[in-house]
C-alpha positions in Angstrom: 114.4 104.6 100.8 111.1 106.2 102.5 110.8 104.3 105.8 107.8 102.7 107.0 106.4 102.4 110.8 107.3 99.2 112.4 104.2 97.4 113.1 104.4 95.1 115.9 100.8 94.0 116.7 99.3 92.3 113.2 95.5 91.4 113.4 93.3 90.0 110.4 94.2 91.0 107.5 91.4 91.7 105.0 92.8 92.0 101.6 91.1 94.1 99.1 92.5 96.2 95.6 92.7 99.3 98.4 94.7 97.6 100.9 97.5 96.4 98.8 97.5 97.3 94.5 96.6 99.6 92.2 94.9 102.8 92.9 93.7 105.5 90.5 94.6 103.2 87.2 92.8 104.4 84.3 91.9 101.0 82.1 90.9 103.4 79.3 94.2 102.9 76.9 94.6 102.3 74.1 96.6 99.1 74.4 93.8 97.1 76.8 91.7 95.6 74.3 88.9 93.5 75.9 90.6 90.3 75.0 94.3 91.6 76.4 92.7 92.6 79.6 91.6 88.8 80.3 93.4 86.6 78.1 97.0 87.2 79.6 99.8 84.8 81.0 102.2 86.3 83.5 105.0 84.4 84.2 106.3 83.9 87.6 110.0 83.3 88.5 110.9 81.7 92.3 114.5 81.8 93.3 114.6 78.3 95.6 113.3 75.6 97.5 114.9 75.9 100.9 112.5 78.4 102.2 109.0 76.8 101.5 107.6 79.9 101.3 107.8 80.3 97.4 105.7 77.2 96.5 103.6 77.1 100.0 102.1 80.7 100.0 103.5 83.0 97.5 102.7 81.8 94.1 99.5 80.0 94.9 98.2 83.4 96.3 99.7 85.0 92.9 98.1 82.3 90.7 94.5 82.6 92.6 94.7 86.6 92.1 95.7 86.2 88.8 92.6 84.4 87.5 90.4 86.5 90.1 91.3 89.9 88.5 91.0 88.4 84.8 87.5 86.7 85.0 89.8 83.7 85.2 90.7 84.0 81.7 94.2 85.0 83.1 97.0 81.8 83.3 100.6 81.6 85.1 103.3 79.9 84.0 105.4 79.1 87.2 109.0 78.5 87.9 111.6 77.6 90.4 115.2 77.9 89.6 116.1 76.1 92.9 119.2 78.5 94.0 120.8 78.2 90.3 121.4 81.6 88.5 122.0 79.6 85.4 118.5 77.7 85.6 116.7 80.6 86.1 118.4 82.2 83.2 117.1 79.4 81.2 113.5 79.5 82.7 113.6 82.9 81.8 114.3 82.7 78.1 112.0 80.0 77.7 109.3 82.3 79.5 110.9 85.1 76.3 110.2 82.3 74.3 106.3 81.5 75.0 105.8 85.7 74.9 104.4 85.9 78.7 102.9 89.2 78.8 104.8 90.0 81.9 107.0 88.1 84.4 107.0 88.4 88.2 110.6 87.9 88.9 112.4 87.2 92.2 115.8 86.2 90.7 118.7 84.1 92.3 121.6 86.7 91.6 120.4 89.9 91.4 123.1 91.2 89.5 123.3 88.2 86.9 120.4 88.2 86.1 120.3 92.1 84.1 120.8 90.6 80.9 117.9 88.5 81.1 115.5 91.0 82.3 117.2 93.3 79.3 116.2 90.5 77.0 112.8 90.7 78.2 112.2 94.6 78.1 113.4 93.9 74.5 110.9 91.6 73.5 108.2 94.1 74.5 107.5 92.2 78.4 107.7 94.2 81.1 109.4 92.9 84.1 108.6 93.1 87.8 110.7 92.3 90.4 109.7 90.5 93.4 111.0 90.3 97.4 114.0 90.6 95.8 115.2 93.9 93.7 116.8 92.9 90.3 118.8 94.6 88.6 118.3 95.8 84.8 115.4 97.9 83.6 112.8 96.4 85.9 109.1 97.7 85.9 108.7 98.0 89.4 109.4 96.0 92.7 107.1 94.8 95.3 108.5 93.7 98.7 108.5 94.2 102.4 110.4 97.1 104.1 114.0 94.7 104.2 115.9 97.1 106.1 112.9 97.4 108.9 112.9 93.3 108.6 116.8 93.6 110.3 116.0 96.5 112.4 113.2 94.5 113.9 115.1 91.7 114.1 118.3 93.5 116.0 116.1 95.4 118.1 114.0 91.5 119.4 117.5 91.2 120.3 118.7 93.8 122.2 115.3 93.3 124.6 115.8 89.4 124.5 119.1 90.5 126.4 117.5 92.8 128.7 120.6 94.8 130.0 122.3 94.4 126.6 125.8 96.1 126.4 129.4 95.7 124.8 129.8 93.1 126.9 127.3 90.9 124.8 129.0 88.5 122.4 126.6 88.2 119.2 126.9 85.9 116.5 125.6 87.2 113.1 124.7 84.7 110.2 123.7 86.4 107.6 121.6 85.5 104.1 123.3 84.7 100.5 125.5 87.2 99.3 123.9 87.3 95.7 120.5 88.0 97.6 120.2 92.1 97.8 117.8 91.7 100.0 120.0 89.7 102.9 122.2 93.0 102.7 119.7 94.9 104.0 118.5 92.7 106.6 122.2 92.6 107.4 122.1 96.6 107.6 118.9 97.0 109.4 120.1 94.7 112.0 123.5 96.4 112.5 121.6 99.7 113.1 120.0 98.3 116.2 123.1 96.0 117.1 126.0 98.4 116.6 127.4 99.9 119.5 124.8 97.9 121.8 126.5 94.8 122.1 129.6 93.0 120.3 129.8 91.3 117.0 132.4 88.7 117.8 131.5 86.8 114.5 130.0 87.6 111.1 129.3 85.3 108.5 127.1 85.7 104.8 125.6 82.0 104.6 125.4 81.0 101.0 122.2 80.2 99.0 120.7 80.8 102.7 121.7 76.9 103.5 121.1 75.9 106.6 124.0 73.1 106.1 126.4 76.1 105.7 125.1 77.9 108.6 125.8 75.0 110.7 129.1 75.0 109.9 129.5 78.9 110.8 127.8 78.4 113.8 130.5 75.6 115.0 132.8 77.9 113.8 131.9 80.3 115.8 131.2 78.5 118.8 134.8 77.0 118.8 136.4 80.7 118.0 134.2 82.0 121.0 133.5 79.4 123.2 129.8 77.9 123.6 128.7 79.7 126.9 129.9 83.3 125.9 127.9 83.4 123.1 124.9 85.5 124.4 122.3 86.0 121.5 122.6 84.5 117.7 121.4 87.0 114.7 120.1 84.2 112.4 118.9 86.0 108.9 115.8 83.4 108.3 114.2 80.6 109.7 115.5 77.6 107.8 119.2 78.7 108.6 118.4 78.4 112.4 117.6 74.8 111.9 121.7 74.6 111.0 122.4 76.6 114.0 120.4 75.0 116.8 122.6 71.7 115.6 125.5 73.3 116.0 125.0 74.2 119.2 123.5 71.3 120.4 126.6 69.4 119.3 128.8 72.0 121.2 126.4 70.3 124.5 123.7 72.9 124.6 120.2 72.2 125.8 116.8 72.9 125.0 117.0 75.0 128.4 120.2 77.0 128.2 120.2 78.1 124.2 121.1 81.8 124.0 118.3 83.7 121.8 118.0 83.2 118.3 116.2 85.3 115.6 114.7 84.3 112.2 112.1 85.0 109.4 109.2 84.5 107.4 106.7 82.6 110.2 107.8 78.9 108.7 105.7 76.5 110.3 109.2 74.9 112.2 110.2 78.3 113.1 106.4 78.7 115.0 107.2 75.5 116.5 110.3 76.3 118.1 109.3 80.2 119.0 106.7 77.9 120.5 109.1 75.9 122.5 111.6 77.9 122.9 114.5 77.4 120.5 114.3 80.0 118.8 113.4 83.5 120.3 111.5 85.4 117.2 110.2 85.7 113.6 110.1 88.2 111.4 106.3 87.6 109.8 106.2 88.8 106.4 102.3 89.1 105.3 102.9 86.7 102.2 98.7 87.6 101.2 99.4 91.3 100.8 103.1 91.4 98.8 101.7 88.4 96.7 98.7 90.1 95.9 99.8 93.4 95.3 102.5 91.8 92.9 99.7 89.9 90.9 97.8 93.3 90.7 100.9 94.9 89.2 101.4 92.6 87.2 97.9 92.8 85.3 97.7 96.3 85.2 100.6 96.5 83.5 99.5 94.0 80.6 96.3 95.7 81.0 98.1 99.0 80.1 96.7 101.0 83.3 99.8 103.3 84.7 101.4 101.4 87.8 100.2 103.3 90.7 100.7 102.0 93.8 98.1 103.4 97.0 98.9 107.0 98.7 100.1 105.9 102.0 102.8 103.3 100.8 104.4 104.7 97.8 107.8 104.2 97.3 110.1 104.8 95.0 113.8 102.8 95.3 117.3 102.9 93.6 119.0 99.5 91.9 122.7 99.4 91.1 121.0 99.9 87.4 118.2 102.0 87.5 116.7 104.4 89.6 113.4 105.8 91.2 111.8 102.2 90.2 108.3 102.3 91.8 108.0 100.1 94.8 105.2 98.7 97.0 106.6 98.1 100.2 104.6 96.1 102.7 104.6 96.0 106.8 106.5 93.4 108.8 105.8 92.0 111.8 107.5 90.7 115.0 106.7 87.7 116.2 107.3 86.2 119.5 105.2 83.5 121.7 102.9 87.3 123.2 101.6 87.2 119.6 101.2 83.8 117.8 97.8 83.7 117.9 96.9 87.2 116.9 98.8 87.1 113.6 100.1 83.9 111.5 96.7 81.9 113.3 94.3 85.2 112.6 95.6 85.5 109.6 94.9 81.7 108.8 98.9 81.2 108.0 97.9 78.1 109.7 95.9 76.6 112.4 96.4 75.6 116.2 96.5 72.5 115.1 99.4 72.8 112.6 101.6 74.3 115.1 100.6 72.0 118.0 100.8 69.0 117.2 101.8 66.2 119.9 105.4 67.3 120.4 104.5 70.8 120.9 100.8 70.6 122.7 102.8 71.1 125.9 104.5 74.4 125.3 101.4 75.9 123.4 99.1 74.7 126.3 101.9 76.9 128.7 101.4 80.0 126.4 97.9 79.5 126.2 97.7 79.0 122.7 94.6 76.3 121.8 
């Protein structure tokens, strides 16, 4: 996979067919008709509800670019298979069923879901994978850089420590082992981590629960003891919800927690970067691989050749096919230094989402109003 620069200073982002689709797509085919080109469904598959990412931010941007790009003609048919392989299965047949002219996909199980996405390709609807790469004969995949994601998260780390050496004891919990995605975060991470500082413990969290990342975390708290734990790799935001509890019912306080990583910029992961639970975020520009996905997505039914802008083509390798083409978007750090010039300038939310009354304190301290 072709790496891309680690950006760690976001500012506005202004969203536009150059800055994150289609370039150079001829919509002179034979098979765009002037009524295919408007009058098109695309379905659009979520994975689950724990992150509220899916339903918050990516599928209303995809549904809003949708009908943009199609004179609003264009419809989506949304799902959310809430962490069940077998649901989604059956969301996507009925999807097969209605003849969707193409489906955004960002599947459960990666693996189980092939035969589905077979199905589809069958049936004459191409099949795009989303944040997460499917396997099967997918169309293309649009996501973020998931090995920088972990690289940036290891390397908050290391400089959260300071002096960070083998003498460090980390923690790791890790994403869902069906999610391909968590394996690279998990990669990424090790890259920055390995030889740095010690893994004492190493857990893969199922469906990314934050229940069953609670229960690793006392785990690992009772295997290493509470005060030599110095940092805690936590894969994503909700999961450090889990952890914090753990360690707060080990006797930790809001003043003596070790750091503690996350992802995707939730608003309760702002809150406690804000406070200071939680050390960083990894914020994923929702806007851009939404958008970008939504434009794939109609050029394909559209017929134009899927062609994704100069500087950021990709091509990437599933366990099934390979050289699928691939729009891989930045990532960004985030820490209390940059709140305010990224998930607020970039209207993720506002100052007064993040601060309310329990918080006002700490973002008067870091001068966020």
């Amino acid at each position: 996979m072709r790496r891309i620069a680690i950006a760690v200073v976001a500012s506005t982002m202004t969203l536009s067919l150059a800055g994150c689709g289609m370039l150079g797509a001829s919509s002179e085919t034979a098979d765009a008709t002037p009524t295919r080109s408007d009058d098109i469904t695309i379905g659009v598959l979520m994975p689950e509800k724990t992150n509220t990412r899916y339903e918050q931010f990516d599928y209303p941007i995809i549904k809003a670019k949708v009908a943009t790009l199609t004179d609003k003609k264009g419809k989506t048919e949304y799902a959310n298979a809430g962490s069940s392989a077998k649901v989604q299965d059956e969301q996507m047949q009925k999807m097969i069923d209605n003849k969707v002219d193409c489906i955004l996909l960002d599947a459960v199980d990666s693996k189980k879901i092939a035969p589905m996405v077979t199905k589809a390709k069958e049936a004459g609807i191409p099949v795009i994978a989303y944040d997460r790469l499917a396997q099967g004969p997918i169309d293309a995949y649009v996501s973020f850089d998931n090995e920088l994601v972990g690289e940036v998260q290891g390397r908050a780390l290391t400089e959260a420590l300071g002096t960070a050496d083998t003498s460090d004891k980390i923690v790791m919990i890790n994403g869902s082992p069906t999610d391909p995605n968590a394996a690279q975060f998990k990669a990424g991470a090790l890259s920055e981590l390995s030889g740095r500082v010690t893994i004492e413990a190493n857990y893969d969290t199922e469906d990314w629960s934050p229940e069953v990342a609670e229960k690793h975390m006392a785990e690992a708290i009772g295997k290493i003891g509470r005060s030599k734990i110095s940092a805690v790799y936590s894969a994503n935001d909700a999961m450090v919800a889990g952890i914090l509890k753990a360690l707060k019912n080990a006797g930790a306080t809001s003043g003596d927690l070790p750091p503690i990583t996350g992802q995707d910029a939730e608003l309760a992961g702002v809150q406690r970067i804000v406070s200071g639970e939680q050390y960083m975020s990894v914020y994923k520009p929702y806007a851009a691989e939404a958008e970008a996905a939504a434009e794939a997505a109609v050029a394909k039914v559209q017929g134009r050749d899927l062609q994704f802008e100069a500087l950021t083509r990709d091509k990437v390798d599933s366990p099934t096919d390979k050289n699928i083409p691939a729009k891989l978007v930045q990532v960004v750090a985030l820490t209390k230094s940059n709140i305010a010039d990224t998930v607020v300038a970039d209207d993720l939310y506002s100052v007064d989402d993040i601060c309310t009354a329990q918080y006002k304190a700490a973002c008067n301290a870091i001068g966020l109003k």
